[in-house]
N, C-alpha and C positions, 0 to 999 in steps of 0.2 A: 321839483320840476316834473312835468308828465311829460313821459315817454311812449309814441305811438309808433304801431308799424302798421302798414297797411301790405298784404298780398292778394294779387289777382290771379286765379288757377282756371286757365283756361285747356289746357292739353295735356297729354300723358305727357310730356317731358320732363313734367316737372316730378315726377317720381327719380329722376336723378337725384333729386333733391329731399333727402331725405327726412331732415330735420323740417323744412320749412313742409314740407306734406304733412309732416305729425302736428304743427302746432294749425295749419287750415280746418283738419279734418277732426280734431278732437272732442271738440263737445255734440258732433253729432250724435253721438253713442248713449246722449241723456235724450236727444230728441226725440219728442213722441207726440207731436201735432204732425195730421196729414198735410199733404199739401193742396190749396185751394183751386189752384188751378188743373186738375187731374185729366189727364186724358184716357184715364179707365174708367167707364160708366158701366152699369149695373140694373136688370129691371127690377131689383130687390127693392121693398120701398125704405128697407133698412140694412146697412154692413157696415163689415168695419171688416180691415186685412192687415194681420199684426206680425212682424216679426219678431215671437219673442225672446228670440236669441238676445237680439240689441235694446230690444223694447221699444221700438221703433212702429207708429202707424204707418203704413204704407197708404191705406186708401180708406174713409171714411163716407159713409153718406145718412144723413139724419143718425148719426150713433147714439147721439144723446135724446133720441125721442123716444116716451116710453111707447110698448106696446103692448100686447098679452103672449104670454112666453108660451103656452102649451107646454107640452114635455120637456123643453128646454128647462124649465125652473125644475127638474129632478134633480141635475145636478148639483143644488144647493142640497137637496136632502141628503144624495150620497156623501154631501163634504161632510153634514156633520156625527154620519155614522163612523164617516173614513178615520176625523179628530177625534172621535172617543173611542174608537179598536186602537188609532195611536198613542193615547194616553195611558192604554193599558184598562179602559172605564169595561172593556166589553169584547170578546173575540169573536171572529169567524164564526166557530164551531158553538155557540151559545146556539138554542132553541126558546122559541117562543112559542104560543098557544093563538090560531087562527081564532078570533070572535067570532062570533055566528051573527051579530049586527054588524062587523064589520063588513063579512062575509055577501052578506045578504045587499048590500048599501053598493058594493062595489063588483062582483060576480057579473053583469052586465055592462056595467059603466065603461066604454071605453075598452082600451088594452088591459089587460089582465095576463096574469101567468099563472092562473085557474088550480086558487087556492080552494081549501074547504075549510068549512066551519072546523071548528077543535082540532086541526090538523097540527101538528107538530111541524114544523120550521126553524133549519137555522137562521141565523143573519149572513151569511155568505149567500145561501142559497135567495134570502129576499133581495139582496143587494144587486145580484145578476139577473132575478126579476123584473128589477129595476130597468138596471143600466140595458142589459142587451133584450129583452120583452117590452120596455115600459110599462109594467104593469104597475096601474093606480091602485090595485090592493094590496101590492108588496108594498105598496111605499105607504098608504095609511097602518098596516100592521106593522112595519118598522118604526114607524114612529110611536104610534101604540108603545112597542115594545121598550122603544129607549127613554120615552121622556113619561111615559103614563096615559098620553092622549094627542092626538093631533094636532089640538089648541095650542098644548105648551113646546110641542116641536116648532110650530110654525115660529115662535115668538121668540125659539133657539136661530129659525134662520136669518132671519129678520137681524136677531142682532147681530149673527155672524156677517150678512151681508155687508153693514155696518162698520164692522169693526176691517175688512177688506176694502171699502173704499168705492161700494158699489150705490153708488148719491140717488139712482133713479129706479132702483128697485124694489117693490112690496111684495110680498106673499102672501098672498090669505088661507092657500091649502100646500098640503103636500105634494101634492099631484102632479098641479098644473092644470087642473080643470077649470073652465071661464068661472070667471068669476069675479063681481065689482071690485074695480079697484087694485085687482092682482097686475102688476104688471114691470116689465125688465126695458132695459136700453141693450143694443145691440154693442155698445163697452164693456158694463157689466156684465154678461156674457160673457165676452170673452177676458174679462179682470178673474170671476170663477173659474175658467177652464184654466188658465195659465197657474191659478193657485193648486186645484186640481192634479193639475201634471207635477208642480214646482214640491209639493207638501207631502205628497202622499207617492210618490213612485213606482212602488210594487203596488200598491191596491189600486192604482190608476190601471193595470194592466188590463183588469177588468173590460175596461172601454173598448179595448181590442177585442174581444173575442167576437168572433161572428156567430155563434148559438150558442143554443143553455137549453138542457134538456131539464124539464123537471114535471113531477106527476103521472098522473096515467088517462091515457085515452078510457071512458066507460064503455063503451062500445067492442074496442080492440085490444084493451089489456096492453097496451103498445106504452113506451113512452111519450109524453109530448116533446115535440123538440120544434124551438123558436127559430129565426134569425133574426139578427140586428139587424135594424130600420136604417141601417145609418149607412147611406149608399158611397163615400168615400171609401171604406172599408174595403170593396170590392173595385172601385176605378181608379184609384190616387197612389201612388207607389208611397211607400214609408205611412199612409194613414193609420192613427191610433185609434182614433176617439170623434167625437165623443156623443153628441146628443141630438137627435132629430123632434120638430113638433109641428104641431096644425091643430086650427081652429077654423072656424068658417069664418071669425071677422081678422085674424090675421092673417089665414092661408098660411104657404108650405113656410117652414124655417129649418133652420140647421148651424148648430156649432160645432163646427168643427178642426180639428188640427193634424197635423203629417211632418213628420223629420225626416231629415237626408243631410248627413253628412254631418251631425251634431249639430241643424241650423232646422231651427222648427217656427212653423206658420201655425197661428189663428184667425179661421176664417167665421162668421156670423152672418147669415144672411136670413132676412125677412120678408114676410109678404108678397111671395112667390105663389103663383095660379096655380101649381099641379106638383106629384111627386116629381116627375120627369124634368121638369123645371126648377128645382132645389136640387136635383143629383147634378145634373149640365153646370149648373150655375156655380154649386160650390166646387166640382169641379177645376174650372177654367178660371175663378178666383185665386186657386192654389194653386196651380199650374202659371199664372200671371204672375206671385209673387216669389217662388223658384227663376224664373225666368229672365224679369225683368230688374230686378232687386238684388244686389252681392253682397254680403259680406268683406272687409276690406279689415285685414291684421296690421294695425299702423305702428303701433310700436309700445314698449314694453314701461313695469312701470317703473320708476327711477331713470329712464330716459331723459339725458337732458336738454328743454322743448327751447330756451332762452339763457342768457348772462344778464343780470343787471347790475349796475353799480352800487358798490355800500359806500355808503358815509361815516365814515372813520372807525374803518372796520379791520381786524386782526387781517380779513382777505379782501383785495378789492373789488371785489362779484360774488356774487351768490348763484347758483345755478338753478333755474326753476325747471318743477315738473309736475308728472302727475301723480298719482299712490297706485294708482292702477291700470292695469292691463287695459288699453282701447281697440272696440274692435267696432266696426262702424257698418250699417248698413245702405245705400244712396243708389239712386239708377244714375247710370253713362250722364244725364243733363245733369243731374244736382251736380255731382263734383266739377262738372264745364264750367258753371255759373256761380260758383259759390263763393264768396269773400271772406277772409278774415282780418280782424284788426284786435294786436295786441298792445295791452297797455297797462302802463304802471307809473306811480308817481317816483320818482329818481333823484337825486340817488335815493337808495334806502338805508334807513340810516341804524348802525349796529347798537344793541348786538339783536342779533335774529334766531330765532329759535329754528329746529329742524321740522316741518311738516307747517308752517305760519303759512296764512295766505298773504302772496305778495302782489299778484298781478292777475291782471283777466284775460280772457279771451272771447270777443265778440264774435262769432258766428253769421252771416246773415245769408240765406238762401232764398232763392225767389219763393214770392207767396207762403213764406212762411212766418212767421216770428223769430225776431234776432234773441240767440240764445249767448248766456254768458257764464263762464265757465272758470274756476279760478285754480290758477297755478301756485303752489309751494315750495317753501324753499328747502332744496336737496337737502342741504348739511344746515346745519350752526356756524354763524360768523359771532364771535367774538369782538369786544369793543379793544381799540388801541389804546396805548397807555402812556404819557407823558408825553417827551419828545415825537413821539408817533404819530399821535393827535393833529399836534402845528404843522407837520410836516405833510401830513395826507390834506391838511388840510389848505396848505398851499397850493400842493400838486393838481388839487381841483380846481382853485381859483386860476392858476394859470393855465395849464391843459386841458381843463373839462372831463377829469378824470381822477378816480380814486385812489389812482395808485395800481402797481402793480401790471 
């Protein structure tokens, strides 16, 4: 026989309520579609605003449409120098040999962190060329350096993108310079940055840094000394990272992220007119999703969310729950409006393993997708044994119950 409950959670009150809170709010914590009806608009012609504490979109607009990443696609090149100094393939302190075609190819082109031919270079040092310069000659001599050629790095990112789960991404250079066909989704983006921060944690540090000195002025004998492009760094409290770009056909963009209080944002924003208009914008993005978006610790795992009935079982219920810790992210509406309905086919009949999925939990939140989320059971029930059997098995026929 199926068994349904229906709750409607309309006001804080219902936080008296302890148990029946944990089982409404639970499977938001896997949801990660924005929602369609969004009263945050954006003149980006592309975003996406992620909390990726919960892994939750908060706001979405064209995410899935490709465009041309500019500098923003570095950050696949830094990943996969980050995975081979992690593997042990290559460290920091290793030195490579500027090419003098490389040198020559790329000395003008764009940002540069004004390499020389046959210069000597670490990989620390080009990696910060990178990230805080965007220099497109540190990123063809790194690639140079690690795979042999530019070609076969690209063909390294490409499947790293891949194997990350980024569906709308190509690469055709290291760089990020235009180029047919090159092109990212405002998800992927931020699917890299999260991996980024999530894989690599000390070499992520890097993203923070606001200069990087390296070389010499010919003129003044001076050092040269950069700063990062990446204008959250200096307006956004807790900003880390990560990547600023521009093109003429896609204008200003920016990936970027910021934590406070162990609860961190990725913001992506596209096809913005001006510098001044990608700092403001990402900004007041991340400033929106601190603001208006919480964090919510609903309860622990092995909490128990339900009882359902066994069918001639050693115990007569089974206690359902979850394996892990729920922590949920939602604005003041979601949780006003949100419904859930739990349900299971009943009794259930022993014996039952410990960790079995026994029942669901239906989700449904306006303008979103009803998600469904499955409960397990706490312990092991055990089957009854002889006289046990007829006799449980009575007690259901006439009370509508298993006993116990």
């Amino acid at each position: 026989m199926s068994k349904t409950t229906k709750v409607q959670f309309m006001t804080r009150r219902n936080l008296r309520h302890p148990a029946r809170l944990a089982l409404a709010i639970f499977s938001l914590t896997l949801l990660v579609g924005g929602a369609s009806a969004q009263t945050l608009s954006t003149p980006a012609e592309h975003a996406i605003l992620v909390d990726a504490t919960t892994n939750t979109v908060l706001f979405e607009k064209s995410a899935d449409t490709p465009f041309p990443p500019a500098s923003m696609s570095k950050m696949m090149t830094t990943y996969i120098a980050f995975e081979m100094i992690k593997r042990g393939e290559v460290t920091l302190e290793e030195t490579t040999i500027v090419l003098e075609q490389t040198w020559r190819d790329w000395r003008l082109q764009g940002s540069t962190m004004f390499l020389n031919a046959g210069q000597e270079v670490t990989i620390g040092d080009l990696l910060r060329g990178i990230i805080v310069q965007s220099g497109n000659d540190a990123c063809v001599v790194l690639a140079e350096a690690l795979a042999g050629s530019e070609d076969v790095y690209v063909g390294w990112m490409n499947e790293m993108a891949g194997e990350l789960g980024m569906t709308g991404t190509v690469f055709k250079n290291s760089t990020g310079w235009p180029a047919e066909g090159h092109v990212v989704t405002a998800r992927d983006m931020a699917i890299i940055a999260e991996h980024l921060i999530e894989d690599f944690p000390e070499l992520y540090k890097m993203y923070a840094e606001t200069s990087f000195s390296f070389g010499t002025d010919p003129q003044t004998g001076k050092p040269i000394t950069q700063s990062n492009r990446n204008p959250i760094l200096y307006t956004v409290d807790g900003a880390d990272g990560l990547k600023t770009g521009h093109t003429q056909e896609s204008g200003y963009s920016l990936t970027g992220s910021a934590i406070r209080d162990g609860r961190r944002i990725i913001m992506v924003a596209s096809g913005l007119e001006s510098t001044r208009a990608r700092s403001r914008e990402a900004q007041r993005l991340i400033e929106y999703a601190f603001r208006n978006y919480k964090i919510l610790k609903l309860f622990e795992a092995g909490q128990v969310i339900e009882e359902a009935d066994v069918w001639l079982g050693a115990a007569g219920k089974v206690a359902l729950t979850v394996a892990e810790d729920v922590n949920v992210t939602m604005s003041r509406n979601q949780r006003r409006k949100m419904t859930v309905i739990l349900s299971y086919d009943g009794p259930i009949k022993a014996p039952i393993k410990k960790g079995a999925p026994l029942a669901t939990v239906r989700i449904s939140v306006p303008d979103r997708e009803d998600l469904v989320v499955p409960l397990v059971a706490a312990a092991a029930v055990g089957e009854k044994t002889g006289f046990g059997r007829i006799g449980a098995a009575l007690m259901y026929l006439v009370f509508g119950s298993s006993g116990r």
